[in-house]
N, C-alpha and C positions, 0 to 999 in steps of 0.2 A: 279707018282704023289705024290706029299707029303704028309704028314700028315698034316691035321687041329689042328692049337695050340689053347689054352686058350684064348690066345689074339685073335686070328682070329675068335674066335666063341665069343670073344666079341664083335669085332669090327659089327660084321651080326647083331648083335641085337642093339647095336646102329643104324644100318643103320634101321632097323625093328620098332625104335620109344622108345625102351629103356632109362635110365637115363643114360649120360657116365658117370654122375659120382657115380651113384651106380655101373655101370661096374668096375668104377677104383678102389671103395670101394672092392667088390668082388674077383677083381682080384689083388689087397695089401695083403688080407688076405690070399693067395694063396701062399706069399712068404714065405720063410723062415727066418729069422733072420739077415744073411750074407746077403741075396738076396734084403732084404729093405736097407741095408748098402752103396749095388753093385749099388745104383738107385742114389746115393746124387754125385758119380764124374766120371769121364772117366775110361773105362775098360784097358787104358796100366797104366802101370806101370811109374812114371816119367823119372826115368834116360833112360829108355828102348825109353821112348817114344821122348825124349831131345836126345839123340845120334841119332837116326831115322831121328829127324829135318838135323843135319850139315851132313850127309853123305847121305842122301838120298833127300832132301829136304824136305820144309813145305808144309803140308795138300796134298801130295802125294795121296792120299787115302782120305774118309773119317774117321772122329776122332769117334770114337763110347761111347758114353756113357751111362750105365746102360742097356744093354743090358743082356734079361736074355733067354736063348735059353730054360731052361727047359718049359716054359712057351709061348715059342714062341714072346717074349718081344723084338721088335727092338732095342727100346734104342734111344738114337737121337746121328744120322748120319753125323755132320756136316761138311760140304762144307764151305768155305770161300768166298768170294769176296770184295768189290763189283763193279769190274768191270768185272766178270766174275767168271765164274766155275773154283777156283783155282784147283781142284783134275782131274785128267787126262790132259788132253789138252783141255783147253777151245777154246771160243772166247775173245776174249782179244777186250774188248769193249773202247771207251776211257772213260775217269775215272770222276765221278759222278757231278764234277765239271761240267767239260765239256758239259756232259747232261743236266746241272745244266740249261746250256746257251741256250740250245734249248726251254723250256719253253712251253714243250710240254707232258703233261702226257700220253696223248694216244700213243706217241711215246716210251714213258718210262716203258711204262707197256707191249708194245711188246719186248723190252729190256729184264724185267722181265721172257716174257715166255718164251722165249730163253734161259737166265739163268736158269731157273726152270727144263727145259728140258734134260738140260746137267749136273745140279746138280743130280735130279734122274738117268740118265744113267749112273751116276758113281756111284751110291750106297750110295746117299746122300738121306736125308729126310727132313734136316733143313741146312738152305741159312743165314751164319753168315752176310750176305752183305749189309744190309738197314742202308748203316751208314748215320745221319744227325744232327753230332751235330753242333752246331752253331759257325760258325769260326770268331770268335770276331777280331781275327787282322790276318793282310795276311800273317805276318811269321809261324803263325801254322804249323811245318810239315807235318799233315795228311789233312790242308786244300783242296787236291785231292781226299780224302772219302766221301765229301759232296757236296751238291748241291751248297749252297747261303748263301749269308751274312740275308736273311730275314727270317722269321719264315714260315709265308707262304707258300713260293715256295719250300723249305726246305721239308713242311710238306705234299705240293701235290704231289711234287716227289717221296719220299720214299711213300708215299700212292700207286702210281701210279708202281712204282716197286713190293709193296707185292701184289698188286691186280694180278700182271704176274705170279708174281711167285708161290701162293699159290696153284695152281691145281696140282702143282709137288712135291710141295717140304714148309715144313714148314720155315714161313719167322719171321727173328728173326731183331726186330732194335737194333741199339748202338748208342753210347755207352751214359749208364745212370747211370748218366748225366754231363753238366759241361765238356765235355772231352775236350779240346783245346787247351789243351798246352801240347807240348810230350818230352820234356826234362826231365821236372820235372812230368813227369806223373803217376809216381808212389809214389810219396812223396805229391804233392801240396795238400793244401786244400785253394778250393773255397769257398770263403764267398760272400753269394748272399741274399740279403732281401728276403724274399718269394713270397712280388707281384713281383718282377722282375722275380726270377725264372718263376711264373708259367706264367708271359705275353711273355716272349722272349726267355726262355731256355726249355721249357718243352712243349708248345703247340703243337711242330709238334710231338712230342713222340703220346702224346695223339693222333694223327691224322690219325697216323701211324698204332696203335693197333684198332681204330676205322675201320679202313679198312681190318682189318685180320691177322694181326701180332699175331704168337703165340707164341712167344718168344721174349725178352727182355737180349740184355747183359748190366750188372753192368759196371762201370768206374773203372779203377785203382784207382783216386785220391780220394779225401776225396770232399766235401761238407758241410759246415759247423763243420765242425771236426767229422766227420762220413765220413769212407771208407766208397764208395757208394757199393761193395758188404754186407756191414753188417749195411748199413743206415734202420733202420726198418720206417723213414720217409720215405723214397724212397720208399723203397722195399712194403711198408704195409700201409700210410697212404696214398700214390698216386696212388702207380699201384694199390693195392689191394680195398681200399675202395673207394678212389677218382674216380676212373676210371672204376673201377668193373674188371679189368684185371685178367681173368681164367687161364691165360699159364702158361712160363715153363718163369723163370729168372736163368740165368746162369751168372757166372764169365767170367770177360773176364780173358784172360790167364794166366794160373801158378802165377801170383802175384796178384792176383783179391778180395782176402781175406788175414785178418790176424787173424782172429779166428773162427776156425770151427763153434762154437758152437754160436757165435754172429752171424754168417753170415746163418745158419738155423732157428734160433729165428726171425729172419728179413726176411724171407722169401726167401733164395736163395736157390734154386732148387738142383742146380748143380754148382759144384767147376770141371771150365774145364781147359784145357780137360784131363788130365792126373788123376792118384790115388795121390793122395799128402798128403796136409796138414787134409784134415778128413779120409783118413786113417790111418793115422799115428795117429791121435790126438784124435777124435772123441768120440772114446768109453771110454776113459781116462774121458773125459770130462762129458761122460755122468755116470760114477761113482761117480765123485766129484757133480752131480747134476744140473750142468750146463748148461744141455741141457738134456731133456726128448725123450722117446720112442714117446709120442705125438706130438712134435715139428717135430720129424724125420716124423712120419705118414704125415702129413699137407702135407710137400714139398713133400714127396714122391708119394701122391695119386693122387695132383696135375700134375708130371710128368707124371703119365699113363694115366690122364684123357685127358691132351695135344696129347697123343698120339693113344688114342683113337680117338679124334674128329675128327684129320687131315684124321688120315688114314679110317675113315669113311664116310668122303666127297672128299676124291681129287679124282684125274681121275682114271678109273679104269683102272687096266695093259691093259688091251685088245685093250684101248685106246690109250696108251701112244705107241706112232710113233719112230722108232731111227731117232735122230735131222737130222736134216739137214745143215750139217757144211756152207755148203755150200750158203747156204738163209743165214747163222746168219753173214757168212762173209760179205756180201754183205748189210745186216742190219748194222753193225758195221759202214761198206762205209758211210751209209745215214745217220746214228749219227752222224760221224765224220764231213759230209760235215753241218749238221743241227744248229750244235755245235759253229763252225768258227763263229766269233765275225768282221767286218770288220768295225775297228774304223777310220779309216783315207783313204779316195777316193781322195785327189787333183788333179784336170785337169785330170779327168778317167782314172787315173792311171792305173785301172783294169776296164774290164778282158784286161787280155793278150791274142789279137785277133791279126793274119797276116792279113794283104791284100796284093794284087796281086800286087801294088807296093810295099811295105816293110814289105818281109818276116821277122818273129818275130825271135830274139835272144835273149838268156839269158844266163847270166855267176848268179849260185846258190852257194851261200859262206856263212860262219859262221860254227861253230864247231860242231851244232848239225845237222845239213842236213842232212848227213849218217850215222847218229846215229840210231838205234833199241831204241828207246827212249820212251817210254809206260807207265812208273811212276817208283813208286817205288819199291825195293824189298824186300818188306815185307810182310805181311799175304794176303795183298791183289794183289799181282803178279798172271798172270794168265800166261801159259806155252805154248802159240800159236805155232800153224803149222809154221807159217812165221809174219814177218812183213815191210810193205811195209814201207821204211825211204821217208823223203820229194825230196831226191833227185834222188829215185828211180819212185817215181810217176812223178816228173814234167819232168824226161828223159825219160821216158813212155809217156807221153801226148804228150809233144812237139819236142820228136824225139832227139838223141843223136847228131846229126850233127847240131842243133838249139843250144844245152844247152851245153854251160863250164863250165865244175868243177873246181869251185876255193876252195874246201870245206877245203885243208891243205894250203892255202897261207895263208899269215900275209896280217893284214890290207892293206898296201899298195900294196904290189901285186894283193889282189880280186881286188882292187879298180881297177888299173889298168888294169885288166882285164875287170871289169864291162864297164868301160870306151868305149871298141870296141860292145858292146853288145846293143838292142834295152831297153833292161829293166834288171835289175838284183831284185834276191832274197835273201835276207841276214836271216839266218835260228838262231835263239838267243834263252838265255832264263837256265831253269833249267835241273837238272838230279838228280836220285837217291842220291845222294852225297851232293845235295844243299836240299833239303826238303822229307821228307816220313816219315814213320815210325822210331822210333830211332832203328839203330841194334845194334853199339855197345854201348849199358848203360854202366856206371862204379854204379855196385851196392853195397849199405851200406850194413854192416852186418847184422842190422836187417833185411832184405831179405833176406839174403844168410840161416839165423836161419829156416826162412820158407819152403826149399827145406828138402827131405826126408833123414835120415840117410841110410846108406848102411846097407842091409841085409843078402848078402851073398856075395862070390866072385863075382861073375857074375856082379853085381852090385856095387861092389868097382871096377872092370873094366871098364864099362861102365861111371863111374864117370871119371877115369882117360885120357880115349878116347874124352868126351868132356872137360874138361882141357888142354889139349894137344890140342884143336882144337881153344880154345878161345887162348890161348899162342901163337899161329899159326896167329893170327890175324885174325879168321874167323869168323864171324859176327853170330847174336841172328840165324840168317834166313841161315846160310853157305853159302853169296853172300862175296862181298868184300865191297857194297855201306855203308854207315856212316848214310846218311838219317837223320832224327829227325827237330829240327825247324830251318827256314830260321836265318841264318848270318843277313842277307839283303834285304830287299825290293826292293831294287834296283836291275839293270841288274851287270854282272860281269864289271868292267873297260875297259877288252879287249872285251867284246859285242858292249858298247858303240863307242870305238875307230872303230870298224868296220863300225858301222853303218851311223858314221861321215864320214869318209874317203870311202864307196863305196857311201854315199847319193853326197855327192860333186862333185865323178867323173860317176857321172849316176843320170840325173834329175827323171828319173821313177824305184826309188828305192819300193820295197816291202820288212817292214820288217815284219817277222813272227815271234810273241816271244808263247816260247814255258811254258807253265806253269800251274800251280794248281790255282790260284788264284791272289788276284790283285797284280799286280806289276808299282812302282810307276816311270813315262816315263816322265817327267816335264825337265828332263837333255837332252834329247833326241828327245822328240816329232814334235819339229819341221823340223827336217833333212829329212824322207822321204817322198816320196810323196803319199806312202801308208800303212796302220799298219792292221794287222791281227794277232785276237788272236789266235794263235794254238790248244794250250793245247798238253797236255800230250794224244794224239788222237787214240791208238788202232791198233790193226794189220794192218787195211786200210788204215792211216792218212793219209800216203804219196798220196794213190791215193785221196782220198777227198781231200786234197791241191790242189792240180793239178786242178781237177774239178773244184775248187770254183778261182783258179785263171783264168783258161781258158774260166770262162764263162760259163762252161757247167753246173755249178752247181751254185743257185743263193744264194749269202748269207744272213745266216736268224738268227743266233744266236743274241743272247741279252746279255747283262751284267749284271750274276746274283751277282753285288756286285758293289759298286762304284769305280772307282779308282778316290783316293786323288791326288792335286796337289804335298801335302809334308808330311811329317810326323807327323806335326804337326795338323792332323787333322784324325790319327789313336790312337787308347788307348794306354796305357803304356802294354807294354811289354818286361818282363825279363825269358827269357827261361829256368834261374836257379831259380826261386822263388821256394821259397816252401808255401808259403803265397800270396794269390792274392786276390783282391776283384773284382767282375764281377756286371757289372751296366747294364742299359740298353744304353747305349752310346756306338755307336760302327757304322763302318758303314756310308749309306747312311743319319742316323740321326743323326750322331754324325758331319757330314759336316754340319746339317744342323743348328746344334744347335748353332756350331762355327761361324754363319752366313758367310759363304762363299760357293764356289760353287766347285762340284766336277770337274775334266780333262774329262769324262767322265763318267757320272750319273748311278745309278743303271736303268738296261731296254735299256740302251745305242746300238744302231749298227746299221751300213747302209745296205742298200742292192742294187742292179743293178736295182731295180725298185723304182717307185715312188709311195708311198701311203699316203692319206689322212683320217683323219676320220669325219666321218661327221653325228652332232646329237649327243642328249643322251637323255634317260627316262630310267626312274627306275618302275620295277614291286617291290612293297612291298610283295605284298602277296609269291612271289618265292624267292626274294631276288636277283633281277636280274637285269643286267642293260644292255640295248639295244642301239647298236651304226651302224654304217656303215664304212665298211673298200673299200675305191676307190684303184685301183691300178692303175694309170694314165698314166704307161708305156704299151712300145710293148711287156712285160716280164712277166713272169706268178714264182709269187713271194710268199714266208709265212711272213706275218706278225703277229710281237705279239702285242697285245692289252690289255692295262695296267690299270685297275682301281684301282685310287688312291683316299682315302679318308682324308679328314683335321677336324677337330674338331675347330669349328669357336669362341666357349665361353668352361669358364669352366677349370678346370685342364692343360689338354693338348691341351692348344687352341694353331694352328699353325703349329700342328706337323702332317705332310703329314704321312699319310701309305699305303702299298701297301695292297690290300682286295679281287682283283681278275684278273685274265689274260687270255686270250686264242690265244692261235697259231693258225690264219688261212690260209688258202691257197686261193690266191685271181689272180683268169686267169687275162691274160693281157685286160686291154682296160675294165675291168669291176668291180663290186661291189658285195659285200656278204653283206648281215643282220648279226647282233652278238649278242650273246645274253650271257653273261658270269657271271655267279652268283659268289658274293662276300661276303664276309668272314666277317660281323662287330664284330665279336669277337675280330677283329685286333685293333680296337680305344673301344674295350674296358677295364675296369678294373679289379683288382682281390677281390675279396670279400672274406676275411677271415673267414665269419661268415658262407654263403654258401660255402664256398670252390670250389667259381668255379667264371669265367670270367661271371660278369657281361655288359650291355652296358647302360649306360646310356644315359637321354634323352639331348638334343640339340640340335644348329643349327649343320650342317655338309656338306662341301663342296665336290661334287664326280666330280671325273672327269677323262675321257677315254684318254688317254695319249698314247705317244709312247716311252717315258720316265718319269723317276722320274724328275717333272720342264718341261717340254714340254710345250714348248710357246705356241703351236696351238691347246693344248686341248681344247677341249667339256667340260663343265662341268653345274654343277645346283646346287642348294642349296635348302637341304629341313631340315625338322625339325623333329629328331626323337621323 
């Protein structure tokens, strides 16, 4: 049995009713000198820990930081995702987007505990994974990290993920703030007025840490000409006093700061995950005066007291079960089938049913069908047992002597194939290589000044081994994918030309595009007879495809983002800026402002059943508004349910927002009652004086919706 450490006999007396932060008081004054130093960055060493990435892989392990053993001091343990437990072998869930679509937080938060579960059994204690920053245009690379183009849904999701994940594992969101463009993600600076900031770029943060988040990662980019790790607005007039926010704020990685001693004045915790630029720099700095023993204490006390709180309310060991690979794979199945987006049904296309006169065929073609195709490769890569490709679940469903592989033929060939077939699958869309994280930057020197000089041989080695491996063409992540912001909104040329030439030679075409977010189909859309969004889908995908074409599984995703008809009705976007201004135009309002109408609205997607809604009333006193969902088919179906509110006089008279939703599940042949509380903070403003969203009074039109513009809403008009 081991020894009881300082930390542990503090943590029992928090559990006992103690102050944690007189604990963390106590147990600061406990350290010694180096050991308050050992609290501000990660316990490796940079190059030590930068070689470890290309030859062994990233977040292999947990990354430990400030870890102090005499003491019994964990340190925070960080895990990556957020589509899963990057360290060991996760579940490889599909990727947050994709969740995005399901519009379901009770489902997002068993997501959560699954992730939380398998973050702790590898030795983790904090889940980097709650990413939702707001993906203002769809060529964003990392637009697969987030949920939605709305603040809202954005801010119920990651809510609904920390609330899974916190019994396990501390849950940290990103990236703050602004983060959305990743070419220039380490150079840009965002200029944002501040009511836009706090109406559309920072709401769901706040939502997020309201629900249990104890950790915040900082942005690469600047924010009004403040890197957001050393912005002491960010860091200290929002989180700290706007918000009351107690946690831990951390750097995002190796280039997350540019001045040690600015970025501890501002309140950053921790400079992760490696030892870098504040050990190197630090004490320098705090000679010339630049930064005080007191500034150090603040962030430092703060990180014990974080680590106090957690580890005095999460589950106790005795509690914690070894996962269940097995439920999470089959969890993953139900995301993925939840997820599926089914935009286009002509003449019932789908499902793909036989009958007893005409057994069902199909020839599956396009370049990504037997693809291992899960997102990108970068921090948020998850390392699964297996992955089921599209082409291996719908030759599972529908039996191999049914289904033709046309997956290596040129256009005309699948076509021709497709042609002998009862229906064909055309599988399109992105890869690591078209959107993700950026792996290979070309970085300016002022960055390179940032990385640590060599201190001994060992370390001039290790410098030259990663040299040798970037000259080698081996990426930030040691993959071979390119990653970073879309080229194109559009599908590739050779997607298109496929989906022409097999829609022609096969009236019941199904295309499946495969992707992180909107992608614009105005060239295309009319060719088949049926369209499903894929996504980037998770270890299961293939078999969830299969299910949702076959029938067996009914589609229920929604469209957490609008797709435009053209381009002309998305923001300007330059993935080399270094200069950007962010407004609140973007999106389902940004079509709306242009007075035109989307291809496909935000909330958009059909299902195999038919539902109507019927009714609305509002409870004031709960904030609540009560509808009926019919399902008027023989199929037992989830529908989402959309409360949209408009602002009828006044400033933003006109402008629809979305305020609340709920995913029901409604049996065949019958009706549920809804009752779904809505968010008026969303048509509200921001008040600089109180520093917080107020709403003011007026007329306001609510209405239960199955889309953003749904012709057959409910709706009523009352007067706040």
């Amino acid at each position: 049995m081991s020894a009881v450490s300082e930390f542990d006999e503090a943590v029992e007396r928090v559990k006992n009713g103690s102050s944690v932060r007189d604990e963390a008081e106590l147990l600061y004054q406990k350290l010694t000198d180096d050991e308050k130093l050992w609290l501000l960055d990660g316990d490796e060493t940079y190059w030590a820990g930068r070689r470890a990435i290309l030859k062994e892989g990233y977040n292999i392990r947990p990354y430990i930081m400030g870890a102090v053993d005499r003491l019994g001091i964990p340190g925070i343990r960080f895990v990556d995702g957020p589509r899963g437990c990057v360290s060991g072998q996760g579940t490889t869930f599909p990727v947050s987007m994709a969740r995005g679509a399901t519009w379901d937080t009770e489902l997002e938060e068993r997501v959560g505990e699954a992730i939380g579960e398998e973050v702790r059994e590898n030795g983790g204690n904090y889940f980097g994974g709650v990413c939702i920053n707001l993906p203002r245009h769809p060529a964003w690379g990392r637009a697969q990290e987030s949920y939605a183009e709305n603040p809202l849904l954005l801010g119920e999701m990651g809510a609904a993920l920390t609330r899974g994940v916190k019994p396990y594992a501390m849950a940290c969101v990103k990236h703050f703030a602004c983060n959305s463009m990743e070419n220039s993600r380490f150079q840009v600076n965002v200029t944002v007025d501040e009511a836009t900031l706090h109406e559309d770029y920072l709401p769901h943060f706040k939502k997020v840490i309201e629900n249990g988040a104890l950790g915040v990662m900082s942005a690469y980019n600047q924010v009004n000409g403040q890197y957001c790790g050393e912005s002491d607005y960010l860091l200290t007039k929002v989180l700290r006093e706007d918000w009351k926010f107690s946690g831990v704020v951390g750097s995002d990685f190796v280039w997350g700061l540019r001045n040690p001693a600015k970025s501890v004045k501002a309140g950053l915790n921790i400079e992760e995950p490696f030892r870098q630029q504040r050990a190197e720099h630090l004490e320098e700095q705090m000679v010339k005066g630049e930064v005080s023993w007191d500034d150090i204490r603040r962030v430092g006390v703060t990180t014990l007291e974080t680590q106090l709180r957690y580890y005095a309310s999460r589950k106790d060991d005795t509690e914690v079960v070894k996962p269940d690979k097995r439920a999470h794979a089959l969890l993953a199945r139900e995301v993925a089938e939840r997820s599926m987006v089914l935009l286009k049904n002509e003449s019932h296309a789908l499902p793909l049913e036989s009958t007893e006169d005409s057994p069902l065929t199909l020839t599956v073609c396009g370049r990504l069908a037997a693809l291992k195709n899960t997102g990108d490769h970068g921090s948020s890569n998850v390392r699964s047992a297996y992955v089921v490709t599209a082409l291996d679940g719908i030759t599972q469903k529908f039996g191999a002597e049914h289904v033709t592989n046309a997956t290596a033929l040129i256009p005309h060939d699948a076509a021709e194939a497709a042609s002998h077939t009862s229906a064909a699958v055309v599988v399109v869309g992105y890869t690591a290589n078209d959107e993700g994280e950026y792996l290979k930057p070309s970085m300016d020197p002022s960055m390179l000044k940032l990385l640590p000089t060599p201190h001994n041989a060992a370390e001039e080695e290790m410098i030259a081994a990663v040299n040798r491996s970037i000259e080698a063409g081996q990426s930030t992540f040691g993959s071979d994918a390119v990653g970073g912001d879309r080229i194109s909104v559009r599908l590739h040329d050779e997607d298109v030309e496929l989906i022409r030439e097999v829609s022609r030679a096969n009236a019941r075409t199904i295309v499946v595009v495969v992707a992180a977010g909107e992608v614009l189909m105005d060239d295309w859309v009319n060719e088949p007879a049926g369209i499903v969004i894929g996504w980037y889908s998770g270890m299961e995908g293939g078999n969830a495809l299969a299910r949702i074409l076959s029938g067996e599984a009914n589609p229920s995703g929604r469209l957490p983002f609008a797709v435009a008809r053209s381009e002309g009705d998305l923001p300007d976007f330059d993935s080399a800026a270094h200069e950007v201004t962010y407004t609140r135009w973007y999106g389902q309002r940004l079509i709306q402002r242009n007075g035109h109408t989307a291809l496909y609205p935000l909330g958009y997607g059909l299902s195999y059943s038919n539902f109507s809604l019927e009714g609305i009333s509002l409870r004031r006193e709960t904030s609540t508004v009560l509808t009926r969902v019919k399902n008027e088919s023989a199929r037992k179906g989830t529908h989402v349910v959309q409360v949209y509110a408009t602002r009828l006089d006044g400033e933003r008279q006109g402008e629809k927002e979305l305020v609340g939703f709920q995913a029901v599940i409604v049996e065949a042949h019958s009706a549920e009652e809804v009752e779904i509380h809505v968010d008026l903070s969303r048509i509200g403003t921001w008040d600089a004086q109180k520093r917080e969203i107020v709403i003011n009074g007026g007329k306001v039109r609510f209405e239960v919706a199955s889309f953003w513009g749904d012709s057959e809403a409910e709706s009523m008009e009352i007067t706040l």
